[in-house]
ZAMARGU-4260 file (C-alpha; in steps of 0.2 Angstrom, whole numbers, plus 5000, padded with zeros to 4 digits):
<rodrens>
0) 6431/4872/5124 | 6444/4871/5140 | 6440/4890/5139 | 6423/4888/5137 | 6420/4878/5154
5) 6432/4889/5165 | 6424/4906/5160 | 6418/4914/5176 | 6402/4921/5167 | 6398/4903/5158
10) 6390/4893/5174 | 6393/4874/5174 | 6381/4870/5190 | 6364/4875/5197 | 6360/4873/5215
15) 6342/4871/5220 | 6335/4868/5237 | 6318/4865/5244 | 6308/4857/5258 | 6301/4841/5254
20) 6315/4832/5259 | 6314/4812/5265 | 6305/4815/5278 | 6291/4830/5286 | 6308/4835/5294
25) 6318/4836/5278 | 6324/4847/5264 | 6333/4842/5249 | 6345/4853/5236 | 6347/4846/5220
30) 6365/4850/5210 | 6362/4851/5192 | 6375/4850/5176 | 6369/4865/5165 | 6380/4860/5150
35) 6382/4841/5151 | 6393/4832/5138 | 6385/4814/5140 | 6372/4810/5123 | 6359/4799/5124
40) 6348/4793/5108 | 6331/4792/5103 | 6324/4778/5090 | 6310/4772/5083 | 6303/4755/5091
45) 6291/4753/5077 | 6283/4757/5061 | 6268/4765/5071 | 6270/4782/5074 | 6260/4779/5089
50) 6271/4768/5099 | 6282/4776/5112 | 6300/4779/5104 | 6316/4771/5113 | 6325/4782/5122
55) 6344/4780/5133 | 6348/4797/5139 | 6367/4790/5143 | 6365/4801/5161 | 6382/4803/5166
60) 6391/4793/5149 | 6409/4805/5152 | 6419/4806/5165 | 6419/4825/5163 | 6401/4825/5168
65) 6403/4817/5183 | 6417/4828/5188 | 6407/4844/5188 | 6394/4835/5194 | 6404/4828/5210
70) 6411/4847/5210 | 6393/4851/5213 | 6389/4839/5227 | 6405/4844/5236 | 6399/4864/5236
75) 6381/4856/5242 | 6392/4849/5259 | 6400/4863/5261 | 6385/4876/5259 | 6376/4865/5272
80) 6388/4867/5287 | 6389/4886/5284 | 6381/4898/5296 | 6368/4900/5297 | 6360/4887/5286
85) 6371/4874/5294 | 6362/4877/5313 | 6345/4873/5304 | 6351/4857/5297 | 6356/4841/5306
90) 6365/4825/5294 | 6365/4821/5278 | 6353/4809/5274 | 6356/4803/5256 | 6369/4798/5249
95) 6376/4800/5267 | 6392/4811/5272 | 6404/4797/5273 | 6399/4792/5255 | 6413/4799/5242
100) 6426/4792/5228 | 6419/4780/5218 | 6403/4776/5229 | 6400/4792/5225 | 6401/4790/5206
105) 6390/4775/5210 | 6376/4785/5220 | 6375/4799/5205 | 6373/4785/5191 | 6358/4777/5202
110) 6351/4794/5207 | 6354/4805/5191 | 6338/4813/5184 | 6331/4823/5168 | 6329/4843/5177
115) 6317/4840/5161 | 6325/4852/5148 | 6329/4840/5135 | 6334/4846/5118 | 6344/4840/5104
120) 6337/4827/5097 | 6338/4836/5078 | 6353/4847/5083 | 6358/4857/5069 | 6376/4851/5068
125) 6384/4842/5051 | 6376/4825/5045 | 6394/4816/5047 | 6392/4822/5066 | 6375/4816/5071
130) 6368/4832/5064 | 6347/4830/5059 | 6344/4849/5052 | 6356/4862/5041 | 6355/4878/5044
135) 6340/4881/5034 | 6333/4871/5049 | 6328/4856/5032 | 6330/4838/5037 | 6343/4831/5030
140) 6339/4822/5013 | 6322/4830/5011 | 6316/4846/5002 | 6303/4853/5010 | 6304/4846/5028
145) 6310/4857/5041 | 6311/4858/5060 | 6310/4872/5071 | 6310/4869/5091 | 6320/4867/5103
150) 6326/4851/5097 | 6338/4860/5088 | 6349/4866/5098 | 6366/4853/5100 | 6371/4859/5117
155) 6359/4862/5133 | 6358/4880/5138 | 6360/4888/5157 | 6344/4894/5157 | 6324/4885/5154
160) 6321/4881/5135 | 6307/4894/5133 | 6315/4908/5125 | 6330/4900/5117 | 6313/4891/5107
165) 6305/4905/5105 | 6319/4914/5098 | 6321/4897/5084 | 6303/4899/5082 | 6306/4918/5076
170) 6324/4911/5065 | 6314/4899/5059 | 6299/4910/5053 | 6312/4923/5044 | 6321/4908/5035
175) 6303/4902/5028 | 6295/4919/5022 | 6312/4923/5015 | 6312/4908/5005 | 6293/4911/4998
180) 6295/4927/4994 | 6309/4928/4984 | 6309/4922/4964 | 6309/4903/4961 | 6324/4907/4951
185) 6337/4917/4961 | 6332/4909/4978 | 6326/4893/4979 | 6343/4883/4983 | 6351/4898/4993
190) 6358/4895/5012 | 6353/4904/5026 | 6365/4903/5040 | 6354/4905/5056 | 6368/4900/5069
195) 6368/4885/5079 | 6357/4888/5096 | 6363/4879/5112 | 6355/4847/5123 | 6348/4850/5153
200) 6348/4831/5155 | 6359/4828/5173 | 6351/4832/5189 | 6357/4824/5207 | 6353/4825/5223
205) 6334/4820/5231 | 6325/4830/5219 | 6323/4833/5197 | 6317/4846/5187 | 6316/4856/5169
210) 6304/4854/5148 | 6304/4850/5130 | 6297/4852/5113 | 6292/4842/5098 | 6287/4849/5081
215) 6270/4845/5073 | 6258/4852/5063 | 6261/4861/5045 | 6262/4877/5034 | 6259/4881/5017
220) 6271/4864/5010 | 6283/4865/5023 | 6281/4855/5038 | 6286/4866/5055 | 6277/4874/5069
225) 6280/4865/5086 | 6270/4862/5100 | 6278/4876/5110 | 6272/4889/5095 | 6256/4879/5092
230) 6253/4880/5112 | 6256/4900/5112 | 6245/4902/5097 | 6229/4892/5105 | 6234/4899/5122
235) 6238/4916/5120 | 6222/4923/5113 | 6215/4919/5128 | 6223/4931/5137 | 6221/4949/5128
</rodrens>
């Protein structure tokens, strides 16, 4: 894992910047952790599936988070007095340049955001590990209950969650028609290993941003499509 977080090719960070700062004067530039550690939880508040579900996305729960995410802010500084960006900005308005250590810490906890990528909230890991799916995509302790989104995936990806959930939807798909086109009595029980797919929650600065997904809806006995598929199979047809 220590490998994994100091490859030059794996990045850790995402600067953004853009001009709806405080102020008509302002601009703002968000540092964002791609890979953050920290896990949140979602819960059912009721027996109502229509009640909202309670969720604690732990921003910033490990100290490893809030390193990267202090590296991140520590670039933003530096970027900003560079040439010849620096002769277009004046001071730091929030948190303010004199703010660091642990008031610093303090600021991020306050200001943290979703860059609205969520995932993970099924992640396909082992049951004893918080795991939701195998790798057949089932839900634990069912039979014919399977999920295929982006919810799947146990660790967030550097990149928006449309094609990583696209590519599940395509896994997901082949794991199905395998399964229904075999003989009952060769296939039925077998296990197909998909590979786990990589939960973007930790945004600071002024600004947020990034999407998720949620399965719905049916086929044949086995209960699978999410809203991102569902969305692309009203939508697309549009289009052509």
């Amino acid at each position: 894992m220590k490998g994994w977080l100091q490859a030059a090719d794996i990045p850790q960070l995402e600067t953004i910047m853009n001009l709806w700062g405080g102020s008509s004067a302002g601009a703002s530039i968000e540092s964002a952790v791609q890979h953050p550690w920290s896990r949140g939880t979602v819960f059912i508040s009721s027996a109502s599936a229509f009640d909202m579900p309670k969720i604690d996305p732990n921003y910033l729960g490990l100290d490893a988070d809030i390193s990267i995410l202090t590296s991140g802010i520590n670039f933003v500084r530096k970027l900003v007095k560079a040439k010849p960006l620096g002769d277009a900005l004046a001071n730091e308005v929030s948190p303010g340049a004199d703010v660091t250590g642990d008031k610093l810490t303090t600021w991020m906890k306050g200001a943290c955001g979703s860059e609205y990528h969520p995932i993970g909230s099924c992640s396909m890991l082992p049951r004893d590990m918080g795991g939701v799916v195998d790798t057949n995509l089932l839900v634990y302790g069912t039979a014919n209950v399977r999920v295929i989104d982006a919810s799947i995936a146990p660790l967030q990806v550097s990149a928006h969650t449309m094609a990583p959930a696209y590519g599940i939807a395509e896994k997901g798909a082949d794991i199905i028609k395998a399964f229904y086109s075999t003989p009952a009595d060769t296939t039925k029980n077998q296990t197909l290993t998909t590979g786990a797919l990589p939960s973007h929650t930790g945004g600071v600065t002024t600004t947020t941003s990034k999407a998720a997904t949620t399965s719905k809806a049916s086929a044949a006995s086995t209960f699978v499509v999410s809203w991102a598929t569902l969305v692309g199979l009203l939508v697309l047809p549009l289009f052509l």
